[in-house]
C-alpha positions as CSV (number, residue, x, y, z in Angstrom):
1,X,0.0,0.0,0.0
2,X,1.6,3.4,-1.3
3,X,2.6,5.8,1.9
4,X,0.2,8.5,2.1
5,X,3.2,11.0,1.4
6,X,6.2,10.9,-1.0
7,X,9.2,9.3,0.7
8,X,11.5,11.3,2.9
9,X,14.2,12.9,0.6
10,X,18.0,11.2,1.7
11,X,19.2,14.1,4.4
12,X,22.0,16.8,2.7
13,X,23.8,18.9,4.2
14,X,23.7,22.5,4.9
15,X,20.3,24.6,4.7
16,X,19.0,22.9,1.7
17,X,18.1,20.2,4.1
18,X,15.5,22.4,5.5
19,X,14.2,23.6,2.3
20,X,11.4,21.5,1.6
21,X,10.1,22.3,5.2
22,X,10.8,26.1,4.5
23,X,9.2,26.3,1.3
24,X,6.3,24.8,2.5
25,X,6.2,27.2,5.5
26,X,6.9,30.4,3.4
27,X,3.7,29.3,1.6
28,X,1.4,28.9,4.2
29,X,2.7,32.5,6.0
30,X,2.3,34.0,2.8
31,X,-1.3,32.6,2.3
32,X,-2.6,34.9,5.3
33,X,0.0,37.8,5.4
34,X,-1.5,38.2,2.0
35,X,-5.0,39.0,3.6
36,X,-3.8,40.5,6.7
37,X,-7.0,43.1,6.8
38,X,-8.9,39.5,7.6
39,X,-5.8,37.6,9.3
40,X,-4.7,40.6,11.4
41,X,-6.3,43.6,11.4
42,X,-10.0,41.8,11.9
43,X,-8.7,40.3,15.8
44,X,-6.8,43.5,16.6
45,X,-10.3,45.6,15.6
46,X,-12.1,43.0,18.0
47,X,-10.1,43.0,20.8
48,X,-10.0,46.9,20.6
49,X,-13.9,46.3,21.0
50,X,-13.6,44.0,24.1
51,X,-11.2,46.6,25.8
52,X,-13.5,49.4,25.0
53,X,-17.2,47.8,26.4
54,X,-15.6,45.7,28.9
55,X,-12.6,48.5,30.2
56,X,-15.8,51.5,30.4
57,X,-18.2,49.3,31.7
58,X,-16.3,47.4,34.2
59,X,-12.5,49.5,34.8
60,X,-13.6,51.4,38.1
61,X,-15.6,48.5,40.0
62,X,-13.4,45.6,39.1
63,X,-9.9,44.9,41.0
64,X,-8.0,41.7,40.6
65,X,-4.9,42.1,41.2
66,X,-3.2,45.1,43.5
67,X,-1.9,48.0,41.0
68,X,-3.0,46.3,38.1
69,X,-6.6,48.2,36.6
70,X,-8.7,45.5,35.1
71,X,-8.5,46.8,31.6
72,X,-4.9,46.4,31.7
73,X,-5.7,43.0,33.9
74,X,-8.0,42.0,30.6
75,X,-5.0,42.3,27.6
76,X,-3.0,39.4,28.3
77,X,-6.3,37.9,28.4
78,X,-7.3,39.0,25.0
79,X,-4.1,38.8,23.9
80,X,-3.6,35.3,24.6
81,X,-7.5,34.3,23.7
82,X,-6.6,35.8,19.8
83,X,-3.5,33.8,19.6
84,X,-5.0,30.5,20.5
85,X,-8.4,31.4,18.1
86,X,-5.9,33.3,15.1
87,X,-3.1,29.8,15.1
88,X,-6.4,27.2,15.3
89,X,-7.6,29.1,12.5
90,X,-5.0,29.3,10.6
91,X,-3.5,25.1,10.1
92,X,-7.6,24.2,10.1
93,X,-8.2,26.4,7.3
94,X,-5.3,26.0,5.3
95,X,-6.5,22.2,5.4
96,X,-9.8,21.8,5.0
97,X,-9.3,24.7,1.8
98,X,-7.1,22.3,0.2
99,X,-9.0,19.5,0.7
100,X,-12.2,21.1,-0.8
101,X,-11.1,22.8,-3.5
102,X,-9.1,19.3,-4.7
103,X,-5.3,20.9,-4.6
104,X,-4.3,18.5,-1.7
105,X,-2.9,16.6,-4.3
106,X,0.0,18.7,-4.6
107,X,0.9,18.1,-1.0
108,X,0.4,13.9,-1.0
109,X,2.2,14.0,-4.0
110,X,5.5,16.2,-3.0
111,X,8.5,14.5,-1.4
112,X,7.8,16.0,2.1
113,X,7.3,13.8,4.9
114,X,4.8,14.1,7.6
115,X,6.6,15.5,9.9
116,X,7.9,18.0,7.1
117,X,4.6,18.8,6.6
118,X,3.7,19.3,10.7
119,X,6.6,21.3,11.4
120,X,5.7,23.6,8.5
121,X,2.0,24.4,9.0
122,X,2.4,24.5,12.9
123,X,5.1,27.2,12.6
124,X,3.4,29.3,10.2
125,X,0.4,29.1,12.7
126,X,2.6,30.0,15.7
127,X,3.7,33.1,12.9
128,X,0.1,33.9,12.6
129,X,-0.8,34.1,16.4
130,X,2.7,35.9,17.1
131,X,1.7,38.5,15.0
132,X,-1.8,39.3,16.4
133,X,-0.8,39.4,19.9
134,X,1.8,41.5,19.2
135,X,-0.4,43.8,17.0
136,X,-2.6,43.8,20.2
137,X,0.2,44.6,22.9
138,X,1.7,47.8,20.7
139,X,-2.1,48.9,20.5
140,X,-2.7,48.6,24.1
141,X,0.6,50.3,25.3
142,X,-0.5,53.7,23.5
143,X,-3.3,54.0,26.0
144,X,-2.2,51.5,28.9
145,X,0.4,50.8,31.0
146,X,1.6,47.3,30.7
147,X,4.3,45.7,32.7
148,X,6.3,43.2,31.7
149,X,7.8,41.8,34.5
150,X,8.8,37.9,32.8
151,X,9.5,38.1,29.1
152,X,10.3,34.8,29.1
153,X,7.6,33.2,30.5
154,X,5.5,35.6,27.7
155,X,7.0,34.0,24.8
156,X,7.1,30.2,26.1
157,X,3.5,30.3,26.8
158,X,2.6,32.0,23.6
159,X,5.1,29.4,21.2
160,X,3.0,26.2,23.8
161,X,-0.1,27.8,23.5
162,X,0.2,28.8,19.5
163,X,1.6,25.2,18.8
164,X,-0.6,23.0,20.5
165,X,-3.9,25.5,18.8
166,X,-2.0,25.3,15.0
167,X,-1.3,21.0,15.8
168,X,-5.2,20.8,16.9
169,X,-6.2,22.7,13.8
170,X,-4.5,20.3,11.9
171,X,-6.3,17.9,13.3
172,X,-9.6,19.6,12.7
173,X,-8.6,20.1,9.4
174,X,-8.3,16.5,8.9
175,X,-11.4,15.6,10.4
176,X,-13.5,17.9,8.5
177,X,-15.1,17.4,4.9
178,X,-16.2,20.8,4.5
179,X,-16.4,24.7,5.8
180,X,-19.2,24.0,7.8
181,X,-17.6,21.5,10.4
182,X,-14.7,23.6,10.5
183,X,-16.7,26.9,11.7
184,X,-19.2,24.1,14.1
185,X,-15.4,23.2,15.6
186,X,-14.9,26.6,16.2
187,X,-18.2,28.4,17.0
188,X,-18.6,25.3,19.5
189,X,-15.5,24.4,21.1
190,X,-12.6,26.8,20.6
191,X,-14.4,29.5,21.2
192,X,-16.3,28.9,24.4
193,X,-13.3,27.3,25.9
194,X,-11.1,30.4,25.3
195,X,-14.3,32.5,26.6
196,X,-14.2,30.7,29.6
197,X,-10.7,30.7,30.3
198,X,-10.0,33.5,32.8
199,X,-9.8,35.9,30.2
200,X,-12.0,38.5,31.4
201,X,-12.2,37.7,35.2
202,X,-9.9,35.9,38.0
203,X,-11.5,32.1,38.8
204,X,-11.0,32.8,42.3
205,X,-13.7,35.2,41.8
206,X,-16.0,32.3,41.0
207,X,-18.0,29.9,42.9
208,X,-16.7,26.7,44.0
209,X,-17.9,24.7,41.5
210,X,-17.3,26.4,38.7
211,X,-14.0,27.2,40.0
212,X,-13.0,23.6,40.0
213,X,-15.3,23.5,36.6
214,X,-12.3,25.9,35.3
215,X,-9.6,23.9,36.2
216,X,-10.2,21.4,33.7
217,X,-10.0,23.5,30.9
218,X,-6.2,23.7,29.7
219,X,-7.0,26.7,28.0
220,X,-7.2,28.7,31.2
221,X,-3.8,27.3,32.4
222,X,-2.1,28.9,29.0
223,X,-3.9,32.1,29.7
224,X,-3.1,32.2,33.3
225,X,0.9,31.6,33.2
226,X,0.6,33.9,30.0
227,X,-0.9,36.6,32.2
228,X,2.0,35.7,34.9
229,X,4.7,37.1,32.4
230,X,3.0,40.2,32.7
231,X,2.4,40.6,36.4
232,X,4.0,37.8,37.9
233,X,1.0,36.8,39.2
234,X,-1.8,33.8,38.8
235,X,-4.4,32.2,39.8
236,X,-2.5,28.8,40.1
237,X,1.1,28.0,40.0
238,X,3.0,28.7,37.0
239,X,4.9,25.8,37.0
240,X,1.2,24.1,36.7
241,X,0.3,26.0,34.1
242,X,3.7,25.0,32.2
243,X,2.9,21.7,33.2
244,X,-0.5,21.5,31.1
245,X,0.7,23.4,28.5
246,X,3.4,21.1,27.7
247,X,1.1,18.4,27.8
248,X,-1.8,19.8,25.6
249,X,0.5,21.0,23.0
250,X,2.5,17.9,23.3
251,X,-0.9,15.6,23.1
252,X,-2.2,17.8,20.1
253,X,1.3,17.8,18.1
254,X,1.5,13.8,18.9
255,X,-2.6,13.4,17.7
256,X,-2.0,15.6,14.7
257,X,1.5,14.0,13.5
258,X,0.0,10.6,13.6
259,X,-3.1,11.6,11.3
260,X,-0.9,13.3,8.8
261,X,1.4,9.9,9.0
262,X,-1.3,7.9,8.4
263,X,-2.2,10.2,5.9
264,X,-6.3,9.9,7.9
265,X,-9.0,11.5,5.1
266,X,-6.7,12.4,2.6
267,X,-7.3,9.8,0.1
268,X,-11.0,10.0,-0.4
């Protein structure tokens, strides 16, 4: 039985080694930079939105953490909740697109492995969601003032959370037979999940049970130790937020390598 992807090309040295993996990741950044006014411009116009209704309505009654207004508490949030939606989006679109429109055969045919492949789309995700939060955080500091107090921790959760969002898109993307399941995928899970993630208020602000309800949800854990670059503090430990962010991203790169390896409703 053919593989579901052209042999891996023998290894050479140098760069040229990378370049299938390149090419195919110049490609996909190029396929949203070249729409940024939907790509990047649409979440930054949204999340100006958010801070606007939620900062008025809620900045003077609202205190979560001490010296920290809530509509400055609220951007990491955002920030985070736009890099998660923007790097789904991005792999699950890219796939189902080329699967509907019948140019997938390009890719099955090309000598790039799966994991060629996978390394390629989830970068160019993690590209996509860099780029909006960052879009978001120059925005914010004209009007806000921002700390940040971890850098690091700011750009490891962002790369974890970005990954594991482009690897699961992937894995919608290969799931999916048409638009509609794609938008159902996100309309019903992405989005409530990053909704109710902590983005707009402190779970220790909730009632017990949906306090513990949170906790489940590893999508609060990447917005929490996100938020803990910023003001070095969280809700729950860091290091337990960078313990289920390893693991969803590593579960959702694992899931998604495997379906591209076994090349799972490509060949219709």
């Amino acid at each position: 039985m053919p593989e579901p992807f052209g042999k891996l090309q023998p290894a050479v040295t140098g760069c040229a080694h990378f370049a299938p993996t390149w090419t195919l990741f110049y490609k996909e950044s190029l396929r949203f930079i070249k729409v940024w006014l939907q790509t990047i411009a649409a979440p930054l116009i949204t999340t100006v939105l958010y801070l606007v209704v939620f900062g008025h309505a809620l900045g003077g009654r609202v205190s979560v953490y001490p010296g920290v207004s809530y509509t400055a508490f609220i951007v990491p949030g955002l920030m985070m909740m736009s890099v998660l939606q923007n790097a789904f989006a991005n792999s699950s679109s890219s796939l189902i697109q080329s699967k509907v429109t019948g140019n997938i055969v390009f890719l099955l045919l090309s000598p790039l492995s799966p994991t060629e492949i996978f390394v390629a789309m989830v970068a160019a995700s993690v590209l996509r969601g860099a780029l909006v939060g960052l879009a978001i955080l120059a925005l914010a500091l004209i009007f806000l003032h921002i700390p940040l107090l971890h850098p690091l921790w700011v750009i490891l959760f962002t790369l974890l959370g970005a990954s594991g969002m482009g690897a699961l898109g992937l894995v919608a993307g290969l799931w999916a037979e048409k638009f509609d399941q794609i938008a159902g995928f996100q309309n019903f899970v992405i989005m409530p999940l990053t909704f109710l993630a902590g983005v707009f208020y402190s779970v220790q602000s909730l009632p017990g049970a949906w306090r513990q309800l949170s906790l489940f949800n590893p999508f609060f854990y990447i917005i929490d130790g996100f938020r803990y670059g910023f003001f070095a503090d969280s809700d729950v430990s860091v290091w337990a937020c960078l313990g289920v962010s390893i693991a969803f991203a590593g579960g959702a790169g694992l899931l998604a390598w495997h379906l591209l390896a076994r090349g799972y409703k490509l060949r219709q």
